[in-house]
C-alpha positions in Angstrom: -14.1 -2.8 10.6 -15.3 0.2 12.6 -16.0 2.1 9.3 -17.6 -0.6 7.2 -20.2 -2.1 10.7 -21.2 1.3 10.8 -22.7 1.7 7.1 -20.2 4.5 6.3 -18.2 2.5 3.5 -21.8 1.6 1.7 -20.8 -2.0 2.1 -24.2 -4.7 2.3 -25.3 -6.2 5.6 -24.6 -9.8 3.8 -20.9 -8.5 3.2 -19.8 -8.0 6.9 -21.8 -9.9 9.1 -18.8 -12.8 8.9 -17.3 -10.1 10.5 -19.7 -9.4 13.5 -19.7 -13.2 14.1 -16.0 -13.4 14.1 -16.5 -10.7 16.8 -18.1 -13.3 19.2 -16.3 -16.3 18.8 -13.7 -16.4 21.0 -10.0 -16.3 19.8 -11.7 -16.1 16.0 -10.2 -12.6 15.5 -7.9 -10.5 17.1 -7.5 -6.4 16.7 -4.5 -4.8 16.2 -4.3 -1.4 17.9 -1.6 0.2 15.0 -2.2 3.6 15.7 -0.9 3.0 19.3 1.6 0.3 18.6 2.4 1.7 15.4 3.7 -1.8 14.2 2.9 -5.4 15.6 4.8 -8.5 14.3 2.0 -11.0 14.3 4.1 -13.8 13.1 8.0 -13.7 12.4 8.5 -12.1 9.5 5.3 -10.5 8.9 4.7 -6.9 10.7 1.2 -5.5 10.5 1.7 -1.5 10.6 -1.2 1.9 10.7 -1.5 3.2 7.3 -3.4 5.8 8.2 -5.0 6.4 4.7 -7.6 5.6 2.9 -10.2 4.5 5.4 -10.1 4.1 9.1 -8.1 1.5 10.5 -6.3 0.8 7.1 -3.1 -1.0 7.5 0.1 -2.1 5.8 1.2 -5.3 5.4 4.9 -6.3 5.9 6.2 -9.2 4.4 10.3 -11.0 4.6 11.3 -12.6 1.8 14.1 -13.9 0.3 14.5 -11.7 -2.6 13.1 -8.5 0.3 10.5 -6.3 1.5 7.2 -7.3 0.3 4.6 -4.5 0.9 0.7 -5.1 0.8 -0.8 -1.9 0.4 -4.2 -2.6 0.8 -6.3 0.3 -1.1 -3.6 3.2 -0.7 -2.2 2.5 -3.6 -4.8 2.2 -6.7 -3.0 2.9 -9.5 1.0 2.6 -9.1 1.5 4.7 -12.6 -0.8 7.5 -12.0 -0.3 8.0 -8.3 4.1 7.2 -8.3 5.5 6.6 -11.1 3.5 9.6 -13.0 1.3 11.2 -10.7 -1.7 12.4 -11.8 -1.5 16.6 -11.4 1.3 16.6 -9.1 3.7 19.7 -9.8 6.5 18.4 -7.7 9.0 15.9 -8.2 8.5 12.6 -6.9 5.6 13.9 -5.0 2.6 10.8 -4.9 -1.0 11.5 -5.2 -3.4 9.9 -3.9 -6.5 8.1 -4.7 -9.3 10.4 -4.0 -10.7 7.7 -2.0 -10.3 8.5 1.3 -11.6 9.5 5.0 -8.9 11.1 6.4 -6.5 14.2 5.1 -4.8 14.0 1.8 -1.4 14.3 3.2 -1.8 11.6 5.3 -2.2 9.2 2.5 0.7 10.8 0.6 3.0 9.9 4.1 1.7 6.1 3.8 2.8 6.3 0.1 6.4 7.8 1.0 6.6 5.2 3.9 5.6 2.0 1.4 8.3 3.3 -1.1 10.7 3.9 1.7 10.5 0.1 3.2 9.4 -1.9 0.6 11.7 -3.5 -2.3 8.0 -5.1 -3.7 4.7 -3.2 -3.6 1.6 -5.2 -3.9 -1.8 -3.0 -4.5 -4.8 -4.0 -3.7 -6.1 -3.3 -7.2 -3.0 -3.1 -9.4 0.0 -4.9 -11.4 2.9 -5.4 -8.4 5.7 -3.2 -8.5 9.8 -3.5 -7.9 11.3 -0.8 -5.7 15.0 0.3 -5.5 15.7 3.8 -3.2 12.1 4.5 -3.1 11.4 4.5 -7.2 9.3 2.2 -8.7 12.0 0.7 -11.4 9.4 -1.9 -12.8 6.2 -3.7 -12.7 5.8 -7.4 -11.6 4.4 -10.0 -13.4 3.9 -13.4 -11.4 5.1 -14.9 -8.6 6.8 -12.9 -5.9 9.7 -14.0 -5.7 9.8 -15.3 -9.1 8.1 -14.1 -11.9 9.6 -11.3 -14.6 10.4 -8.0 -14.1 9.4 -5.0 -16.8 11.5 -2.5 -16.1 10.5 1.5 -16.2 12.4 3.5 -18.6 14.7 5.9 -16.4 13.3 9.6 -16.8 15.5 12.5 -18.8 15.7 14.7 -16.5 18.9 16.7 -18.2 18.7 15.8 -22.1 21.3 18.6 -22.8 24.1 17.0 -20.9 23.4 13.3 -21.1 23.2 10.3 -23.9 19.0 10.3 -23.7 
């Protein structure tokens, strides 16, 4: 909130003043101090943790489910092909990118990245198709209801074509 009220996100007056009067109406919002807690459970099941990307005060959503982790990633993940599952100029393996649209360093967005794929059995982006996770790979994309819906599964990479039934 800090960096859009301040005019650094280049978000109109009309699009956070809700927010300002949120701000003096008591017990209408309440701030969550992540970088210092560096989690808060703000109802059972759902836990609220820093990101730590993208902008200032970015945060991670936490969801239990049923069928698992449900992770709502807010803007750190734009694009869950090129930035995981084929990352845009990355060299290394498994290595995310990230978005290019950000306040803070590079590898800090990279480290919420490896921490969403690390907890999370669902990723939900903020401006992509939802994702299924198994051991931190992205094995499929989502399409419908969580749980529920259908699963597309990724075709597993080659890595050793020589010595395998690719």
């Amino acid at each position: 909130m800090e960096f859009s009220v301040a005019g650094l996100g280049g978000y109109q007056p009309e699009d956070i003043k809700h927010l300002i009067d949120r701000l003096h109406t008591k017990d209408a919002l309440r701030f969550l101090d992540l970088e210092i807690t560096g989690g808060e459970e703000i109802v059972p099941g759902i836990v609220c943790y820093p990101a730590n990307a993208h902008t200032d005060g970015s945060m991670l959503i936490s969801v239990d489910t049923d069928q698992g982790q449900v992770v709502i990633t807010g803007d750190v993940i734009y694009d869950i092909h090129d930035q995981i599952v084929a990352p845009f100029g990355s060299k290394q393996d498994q290595e995310p990118t990230h978005t290019g649209h950000h306040t803070g360093p590079r590898r800090h967005e990279k480290a919420a990245i490896k921490r969403i794929l690390d907890m999370a059995d669902f990723i939900l982006p903020a401006h992509d198709v939802p994702a299924a996770v198994k051991h931190a790979e992205v094995i499929g994309r989502w399409h419908g209801d969580i749980p529920g819906g259908q699963l597309d599964e990724l075709e597993s990479p080659c890595w050793f074509p020589v010595c395998s039934s690719c």
